[in-house]
C-alpha positions as CSV (number, residue, x, y, z in Angstrom):
1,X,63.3,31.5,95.8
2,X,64.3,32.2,99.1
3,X,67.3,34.7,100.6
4,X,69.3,31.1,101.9
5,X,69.1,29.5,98.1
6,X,70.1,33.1,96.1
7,X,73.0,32.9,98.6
8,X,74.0,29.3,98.2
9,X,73.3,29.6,94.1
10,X,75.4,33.0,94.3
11,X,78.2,31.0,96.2
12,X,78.3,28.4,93.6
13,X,78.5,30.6,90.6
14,X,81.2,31.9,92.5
15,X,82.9,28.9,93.1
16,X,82.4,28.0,89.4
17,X,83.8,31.2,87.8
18,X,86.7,31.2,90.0
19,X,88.7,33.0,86.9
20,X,86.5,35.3,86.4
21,X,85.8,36.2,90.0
22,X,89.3,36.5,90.7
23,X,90.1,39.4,87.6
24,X,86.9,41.2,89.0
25,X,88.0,41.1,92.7
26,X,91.4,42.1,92.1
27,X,90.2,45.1,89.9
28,X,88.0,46.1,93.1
29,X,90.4,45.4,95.2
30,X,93.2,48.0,93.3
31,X,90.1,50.8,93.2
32,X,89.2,50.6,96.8
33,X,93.0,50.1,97.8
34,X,93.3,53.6,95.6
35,X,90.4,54.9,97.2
36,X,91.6,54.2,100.7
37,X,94.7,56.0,100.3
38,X,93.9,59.0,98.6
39,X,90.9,59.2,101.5
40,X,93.8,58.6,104.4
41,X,96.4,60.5,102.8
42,X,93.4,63.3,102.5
43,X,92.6,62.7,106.2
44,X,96.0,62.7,107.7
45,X,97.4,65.9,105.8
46,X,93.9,67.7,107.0
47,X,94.6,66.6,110.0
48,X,98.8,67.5,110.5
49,X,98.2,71.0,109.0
50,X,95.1,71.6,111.4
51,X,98.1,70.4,114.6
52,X,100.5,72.7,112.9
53,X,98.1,75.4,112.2
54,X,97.4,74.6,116.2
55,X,100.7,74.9,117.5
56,X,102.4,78.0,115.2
57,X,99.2,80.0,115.4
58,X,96.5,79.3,117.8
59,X,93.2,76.9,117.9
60,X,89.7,78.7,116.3
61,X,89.3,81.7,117.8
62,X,93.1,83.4,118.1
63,X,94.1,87.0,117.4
64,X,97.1,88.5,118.4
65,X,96.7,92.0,119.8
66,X,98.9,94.9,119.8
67,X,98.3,97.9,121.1
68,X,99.9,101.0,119.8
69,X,101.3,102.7,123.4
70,X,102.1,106.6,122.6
71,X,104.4,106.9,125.9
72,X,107.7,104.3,125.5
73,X,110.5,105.2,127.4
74,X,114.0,103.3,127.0
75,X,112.7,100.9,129.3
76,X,109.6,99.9,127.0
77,X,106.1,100.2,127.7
78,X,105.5,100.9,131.4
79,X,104.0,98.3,133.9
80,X,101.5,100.0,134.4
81,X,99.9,100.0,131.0
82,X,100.1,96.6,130.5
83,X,98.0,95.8,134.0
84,X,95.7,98.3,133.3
85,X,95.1,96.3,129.6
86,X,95.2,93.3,131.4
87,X,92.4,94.2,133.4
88,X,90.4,95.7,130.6
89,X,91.0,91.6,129.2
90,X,90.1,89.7,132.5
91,X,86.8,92.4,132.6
92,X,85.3,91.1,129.5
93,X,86.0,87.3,130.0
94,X,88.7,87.1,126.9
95,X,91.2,84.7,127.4
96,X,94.6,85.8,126.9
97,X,98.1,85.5,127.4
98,X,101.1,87.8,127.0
99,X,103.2,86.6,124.0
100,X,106.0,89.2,123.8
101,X,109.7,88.8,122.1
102,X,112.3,90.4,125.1
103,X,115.6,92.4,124.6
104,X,118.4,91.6,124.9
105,X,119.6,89.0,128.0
106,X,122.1,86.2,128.3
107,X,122.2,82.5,129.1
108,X,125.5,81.1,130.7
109,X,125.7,77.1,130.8
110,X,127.5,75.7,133.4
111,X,129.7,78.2,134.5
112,X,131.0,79.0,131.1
113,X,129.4,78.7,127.8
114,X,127.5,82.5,127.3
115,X,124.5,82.8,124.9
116,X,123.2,85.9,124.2
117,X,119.7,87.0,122.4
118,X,121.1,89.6,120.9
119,X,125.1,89.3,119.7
120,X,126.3,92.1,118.2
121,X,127.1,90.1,114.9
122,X,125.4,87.1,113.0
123,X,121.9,85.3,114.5
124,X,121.3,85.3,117.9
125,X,121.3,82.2,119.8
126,X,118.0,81.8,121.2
127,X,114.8,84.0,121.0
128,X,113.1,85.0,124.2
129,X,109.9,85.2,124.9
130,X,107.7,86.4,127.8
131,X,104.7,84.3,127.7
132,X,102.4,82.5,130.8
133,X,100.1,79.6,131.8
134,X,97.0,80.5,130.1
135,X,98.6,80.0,126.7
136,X,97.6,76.5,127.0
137,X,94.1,77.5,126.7
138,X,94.8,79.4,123.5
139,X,97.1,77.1,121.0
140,X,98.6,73.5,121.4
141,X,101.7,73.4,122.9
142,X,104.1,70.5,122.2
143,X,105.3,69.1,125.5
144,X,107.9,66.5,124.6
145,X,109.3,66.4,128.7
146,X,108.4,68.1,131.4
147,X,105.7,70.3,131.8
148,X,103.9,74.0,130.6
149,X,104.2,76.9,133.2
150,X,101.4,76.5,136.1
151,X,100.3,79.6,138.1
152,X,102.9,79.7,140.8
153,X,105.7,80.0,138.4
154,X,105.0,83.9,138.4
155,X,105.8,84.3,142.0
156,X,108.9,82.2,142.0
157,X,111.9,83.6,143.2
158,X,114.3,81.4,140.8
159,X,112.1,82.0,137.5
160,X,111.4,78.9,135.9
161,X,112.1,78.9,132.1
162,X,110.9,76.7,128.9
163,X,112.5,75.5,126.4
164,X,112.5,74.4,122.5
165,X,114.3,71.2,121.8
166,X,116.7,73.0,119.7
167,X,117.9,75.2,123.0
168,X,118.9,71.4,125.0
169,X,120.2,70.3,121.8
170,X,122.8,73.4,121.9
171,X,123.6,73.2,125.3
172,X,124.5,69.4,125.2
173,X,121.8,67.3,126.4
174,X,118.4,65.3,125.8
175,X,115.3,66.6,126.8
176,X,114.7,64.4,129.8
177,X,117.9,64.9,131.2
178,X,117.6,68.9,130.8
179,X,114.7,68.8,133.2
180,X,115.5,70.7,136.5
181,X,118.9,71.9,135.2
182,X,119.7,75.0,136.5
183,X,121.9,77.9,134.8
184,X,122.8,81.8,135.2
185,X,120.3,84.1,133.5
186,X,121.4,88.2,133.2
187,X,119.9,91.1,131.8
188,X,122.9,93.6,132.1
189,X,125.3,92.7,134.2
190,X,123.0,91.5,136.9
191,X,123.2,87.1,136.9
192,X,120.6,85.4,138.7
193,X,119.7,81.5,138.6
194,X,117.1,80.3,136.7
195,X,115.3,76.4,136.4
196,X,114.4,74.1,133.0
197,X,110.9,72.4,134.3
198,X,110.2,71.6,130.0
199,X,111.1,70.9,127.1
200,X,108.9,71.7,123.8
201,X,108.8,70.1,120.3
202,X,110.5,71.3,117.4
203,X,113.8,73.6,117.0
204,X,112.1,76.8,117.7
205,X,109.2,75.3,120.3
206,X,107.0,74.7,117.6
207,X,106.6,78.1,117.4
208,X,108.5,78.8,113.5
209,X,110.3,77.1,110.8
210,X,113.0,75.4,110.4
211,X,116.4,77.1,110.5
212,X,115.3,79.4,113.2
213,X,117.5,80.3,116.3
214,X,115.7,78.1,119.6
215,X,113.3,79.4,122.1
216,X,113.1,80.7,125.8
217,X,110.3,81.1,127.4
218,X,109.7,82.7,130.7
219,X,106.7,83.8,132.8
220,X,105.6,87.0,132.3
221,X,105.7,87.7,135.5
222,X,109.2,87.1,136.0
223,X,109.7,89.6,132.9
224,X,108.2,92.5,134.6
225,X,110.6,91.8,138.1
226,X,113.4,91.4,135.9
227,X,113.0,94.6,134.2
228,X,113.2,93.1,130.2
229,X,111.7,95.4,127.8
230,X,109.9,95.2,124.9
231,X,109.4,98.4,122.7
232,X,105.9,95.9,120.9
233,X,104.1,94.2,123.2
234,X,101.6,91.6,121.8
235,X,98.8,89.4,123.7
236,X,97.7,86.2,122.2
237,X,93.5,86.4,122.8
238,X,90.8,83.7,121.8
239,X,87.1,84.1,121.6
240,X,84.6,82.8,119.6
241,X,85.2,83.4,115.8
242,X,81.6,84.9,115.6
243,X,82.5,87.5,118.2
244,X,85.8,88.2,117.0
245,X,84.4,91.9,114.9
246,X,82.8,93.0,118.2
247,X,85.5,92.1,120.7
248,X,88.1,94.1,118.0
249,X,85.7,96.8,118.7
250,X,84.8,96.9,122.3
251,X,88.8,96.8,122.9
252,X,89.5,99.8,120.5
253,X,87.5,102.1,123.1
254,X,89.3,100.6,126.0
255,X,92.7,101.3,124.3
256,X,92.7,105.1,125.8
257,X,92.5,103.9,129.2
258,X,95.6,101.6,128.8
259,X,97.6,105.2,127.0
260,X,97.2,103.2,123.9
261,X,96.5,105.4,120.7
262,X,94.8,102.1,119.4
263,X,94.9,98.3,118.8
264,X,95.5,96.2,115.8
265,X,93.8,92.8,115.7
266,X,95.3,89.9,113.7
267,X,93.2,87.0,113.2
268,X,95.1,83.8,112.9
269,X,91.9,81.5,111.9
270,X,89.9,81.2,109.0
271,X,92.3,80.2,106.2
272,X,92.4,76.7,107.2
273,X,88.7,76.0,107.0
274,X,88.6,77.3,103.2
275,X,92.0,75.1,102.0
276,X,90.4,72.0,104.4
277,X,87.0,72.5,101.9
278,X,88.6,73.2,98.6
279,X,90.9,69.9,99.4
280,X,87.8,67.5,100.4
281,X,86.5,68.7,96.9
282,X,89.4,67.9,94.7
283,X,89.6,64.6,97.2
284,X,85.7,63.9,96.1
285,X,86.1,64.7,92.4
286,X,89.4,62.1,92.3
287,X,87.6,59.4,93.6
288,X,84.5,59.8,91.5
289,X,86.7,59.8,88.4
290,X,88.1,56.3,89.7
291,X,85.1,54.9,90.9
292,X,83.4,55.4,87.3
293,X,86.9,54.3,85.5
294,X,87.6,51.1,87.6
295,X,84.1,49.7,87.5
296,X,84.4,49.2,83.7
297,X,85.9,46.0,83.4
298,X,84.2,44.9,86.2
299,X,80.5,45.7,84.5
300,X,82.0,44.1,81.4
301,X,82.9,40.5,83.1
302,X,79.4,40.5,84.6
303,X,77.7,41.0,81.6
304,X,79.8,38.4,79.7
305,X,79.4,35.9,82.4
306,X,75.6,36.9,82.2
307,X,75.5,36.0,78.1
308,X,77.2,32.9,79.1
309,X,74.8,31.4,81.7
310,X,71.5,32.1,78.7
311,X,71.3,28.4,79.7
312,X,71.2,27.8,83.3
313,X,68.7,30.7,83.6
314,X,66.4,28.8,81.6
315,X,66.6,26.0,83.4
316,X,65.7,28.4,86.8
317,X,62.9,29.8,85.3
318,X,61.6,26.3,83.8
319,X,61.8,25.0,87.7
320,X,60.3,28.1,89.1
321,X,62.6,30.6,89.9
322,X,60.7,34.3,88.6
323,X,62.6,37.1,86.8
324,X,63.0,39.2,90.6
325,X,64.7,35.6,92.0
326,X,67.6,35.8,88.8
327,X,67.9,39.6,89.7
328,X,68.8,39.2,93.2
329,X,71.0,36.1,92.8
330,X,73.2,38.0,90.5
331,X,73.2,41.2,92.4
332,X,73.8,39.1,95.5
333,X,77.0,37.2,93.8
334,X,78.7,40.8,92.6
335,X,77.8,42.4,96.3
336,X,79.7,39.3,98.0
337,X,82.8,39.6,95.8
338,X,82.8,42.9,96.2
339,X,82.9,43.4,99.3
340,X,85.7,40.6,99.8
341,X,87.4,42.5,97.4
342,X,87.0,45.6,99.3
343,X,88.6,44.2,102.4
344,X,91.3,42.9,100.9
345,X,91.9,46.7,99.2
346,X,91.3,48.3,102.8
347,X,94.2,46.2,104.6
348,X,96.7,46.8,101.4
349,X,95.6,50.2,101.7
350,X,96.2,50.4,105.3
351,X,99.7,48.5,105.0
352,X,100.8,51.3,102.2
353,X,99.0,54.3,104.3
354,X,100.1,53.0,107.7
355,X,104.4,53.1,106.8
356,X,105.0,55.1,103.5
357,X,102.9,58.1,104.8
358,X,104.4,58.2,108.6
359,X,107.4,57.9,107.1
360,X,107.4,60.8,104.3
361,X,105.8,63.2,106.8
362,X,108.4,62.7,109.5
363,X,111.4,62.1,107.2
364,X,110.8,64.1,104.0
365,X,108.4,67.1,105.0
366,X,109.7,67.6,108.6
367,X,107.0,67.1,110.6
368,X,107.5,66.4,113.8
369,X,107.3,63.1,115.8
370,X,104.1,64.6,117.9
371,X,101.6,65.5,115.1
372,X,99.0,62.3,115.0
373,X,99.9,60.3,111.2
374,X,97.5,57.4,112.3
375,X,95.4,55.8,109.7
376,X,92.5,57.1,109.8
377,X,89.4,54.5,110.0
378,X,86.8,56.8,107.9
379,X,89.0,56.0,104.8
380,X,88.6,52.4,105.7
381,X,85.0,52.8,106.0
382,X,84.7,55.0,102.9
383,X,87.0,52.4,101.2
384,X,83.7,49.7,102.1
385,X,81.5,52.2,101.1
386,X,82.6,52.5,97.5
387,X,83.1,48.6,97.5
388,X,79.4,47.9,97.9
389,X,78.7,50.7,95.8
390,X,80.8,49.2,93.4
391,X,78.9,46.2,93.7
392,X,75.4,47.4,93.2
393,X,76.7,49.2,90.3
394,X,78.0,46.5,88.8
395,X,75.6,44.2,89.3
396,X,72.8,45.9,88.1
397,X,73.2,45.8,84.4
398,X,74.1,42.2,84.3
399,X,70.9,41.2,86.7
400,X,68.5,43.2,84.6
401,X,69.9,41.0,81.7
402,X,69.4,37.8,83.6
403,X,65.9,39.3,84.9
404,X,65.0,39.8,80.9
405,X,65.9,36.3,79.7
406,X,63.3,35.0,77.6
407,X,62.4,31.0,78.9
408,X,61.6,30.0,75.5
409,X,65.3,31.3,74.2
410,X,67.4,30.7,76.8
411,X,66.2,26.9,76.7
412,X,66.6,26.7,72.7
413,X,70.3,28.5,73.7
C-alpha cells in the first residue's frame, strides 16, 4: 500500500471514530499541556535565578577580594595601597572593580531635605558605595534610565552619582525625571554638587533584598579626592572559574607589596550550576512519571478500537494490503492525532505559562520588571517532542495487534 493510501485510510478512521479520537486527543492534549508548563515554569525560574544570581553576585567567574591591610589610620586604608594593589590587578590581566561600602556622608535635596548614611539612631537612609565602570564587565547591572559610569566620570569635577530606584522614590520623583538632577553631597562639613546620570532596578540597585535602605553609587575615583574612608576595602574580580585556585594564589604573594598581611577570596559562583542540575533532574523524573501515566488510556482506546475493526482488517488483507501496510496505517492514524493534540496542548500551555507565571513572579515573589519571564520555546518543542512520542508509544501495541490479525478470523469475525 502506498504512504498517500495509509494516510488517506488513517484520515478516514479518523473521521469515523470521531468519539474516540476526540477522548484520546484531549487526554494528550492535558499531558503535553502539563508537560509544557512544568518544562517553561522549569525554564523560566532557571533562568530568573541565573539574572538574580547575575545582578546580586556576579556572572561565572566572580570573587570578591579583601585584603587584610596591617597599617589603617583613622582615615582608612591609605591611597597608596590601594594603587599599588590596583596595579598588581591590571599586571596580571584580572578584571576588577572597587566595590567598597563608604563612611559616613550626607545627601541634601533641594536645598533642604538632609540624608545621612550613617544617623546616629535607627537605619540609615541610603548605603554608599564606591564602585567604577568596569563593574559592567563583572555582574549585570539593572539600568532602568540613564546610564552606568563611563571612564571620564573619574576625572569629573562635579562627581557623577548612581542611583537605586528606591533612592528617587525617597527623594520624590520617577526615574526618568531624576536624570541630571543635581543636589549637595558632604563628607564633614564640606558640601559640594554632585549629578544623577542613572537610575538602577530594584530598592537597593539590585544589589540586596527587599527592606534594605537604597543605594549610592559613586566613582571610585571621586572617593579617593573626596577623602571617604573605608576601614574594609573589597574589589569585585572575575576570571575564569578554572583559574580561580591559582589567581587566589598568585595574589596571596603579591599581598606584601600592597602592606597587606593577606587576602581572602570569596567565590560567588558554583552553587547555581549544582541547584540548576538537581532541578532539571526532579523536572525529568516529573515528566516521565506523567508521560507513562497519561498514555494509559490512550493505549487502552487504541487497542479497543483495534479489537473493533477484526473486520475491516480482513477485508485489507483479502484485497492485498500485508501485515507491515495495517502496522503503519495504525501507527500513522495515532502519530497524526497526536500530534494535533500536542499543538493544541502547547498553545493552552503557552496561554497558562505566558500570564499566570509573569504575573506570580512579578507580583507574588518580587521579581523585578527587568528579569526576562518569556515563554520559553524549548518547552514548546519538548511539549511536541513528548506528543510524537506519545504517539509511537501508543500506537505500537495496537498496530502489532492489527499486524497479527489472522485473515481467516478476522473474515469469520
Amino acid at each position: 500500500m502506498p504512504i498517500r493510501g495509509m494516510f488517506l485510510s488513517a484520515l478516514a478512521e479518523i473521521w469515523v471514530g470521531k468519539i474516540r479520537v476526540l477522548l484520546s486527543g484531549f487526554c494528550v492534549a492535558c499531558l503535553v499541556a502539563t508537560v509544557t508548563v512544568v518544562a517553561a515554569v522549569g525554564g523560566v525560574t532557571q533562568q530568573v535565578a541565573r539574572e538574580l544570581f547575575e545582578q546580586q553576585m556576579g556572572r561565572p567567574g566572580t570573587m570578591m577580594l579583601y585584603p587584610g591591610f596591617r597599617d589603617m589610620g583613622p582615615a582608612g586604608v591609605p591611597v597608596e595601597s590601594l594603587r599599588e594593589m590596583q596595579k598588581s590587578l591590571r599586571r596580571f590581566g584580572i578584571v576588577h572593580s572597587p566595590y567598597v561600602d563608604l563612611g559616613e556622608a550626607q545627601i541634601r535635596v533641594g536645598g533642604r531635605k538632609v540624608l545621612k548614611s550613617q544617623p546616629r539612631n535607627g537605619m540609615p537612609d541610603f548605603f554608599l558605595t564606591g564602585t567604577d565602570y568596569r563593574l559592567l564587565e563583572i555582574q549585570d547591572v539593572p539600568v532602568v534610565a540613564g546610564r552606568w559610569f563611563n571612564a571620564a566620570d573619574d576625572t569629573r569635577l562635579e562627581p557623577s552619582i548612581v542611583v537605586s530606584r528606591g533612592f528617587v522614590r525617597r527623594i520624590g520623583m520617577s526615574p526618568g525625571t531624576a536624570i541630571g538632577t543635581r543636589m549637595e553631597f558632604a563628607v564633614g562639613d564640606v558640601w559640594q554638587k554632585i549629578r544623577i546620570v542613572g537610575v538602577v532596578e530594584g530598592e537597593d540597585g539590585g544589589m540586596g533584598g527587599g527592606g534594605m535602605p537604597p543605594r549610592i553609587f559613586l566613582p571610585a575615583e571621586s572617593v579617593l579626592r573626596m577623602g571617604l574612608s573605608s576601614m574594609q576595602p573589597s574589589f569585585k574580580v572575575r576570571v575564569a572559574p578554572e583559574h580561580s585556585a591559582a589567581t587566589a594564589a598568585r595574589l596571596k604573594k603579591e599581598a606584601p607589596k600592597w602592606g597587606a598581611e593577606g587576602v581572602h577570596l570569596e567565590k560567588n559562583f558554583g552553587n547555581f550550576v549544582v541547584i540548576g542540575d538537581k532541578l532539571k533532574l526532579l523536572l525529568l523524573g516529573v515528566m516521565a512519571a506523567m508521560l507513562m501515566l497519561g498514555s494509559l488510556p490512550v493505549v487502552v482506546l487504541g487497542i479497543f478500537a483495534v479489537r473493533q475493526r477484526r473486520s475491516e482488517f480482513g477485508v485489507h488483507r483479502c484485497f492485498g494490503a500485508t501485515g507491515p501496510d495495517l502496522f503503519l496505517t495504525v501507527l500513522l492514524e495515532g502519530l497524526i492525532v497526536c500530534f494535533g493534540a500536542g499543538l493544541a496542548g502547547v498553545l493552552a500551555g503557552y496561554l497558562v505559562q505566558g500570564k499566570a507565571l509573569h504575573l506570580l513572579m512579578t507580583r507574588y515573589f518580587g521579581v523585578q520588571q527587568g528579569i526576562d519571564t518569556s515563554f520559553p520555546w524549548e518547552a514548546a518543542l519538548l511539549g511536541l517532542g513528548v506528543a510524537v512520542c506519545v504517539g509511537v508509544f501508543t500506537g505500537l501495541i495496537p498496530a502489532w495487534r492489527a499486524m497479527q490479525r489472522s485473515v481467516i478470523r478476522a473474515i469469520r469475525a
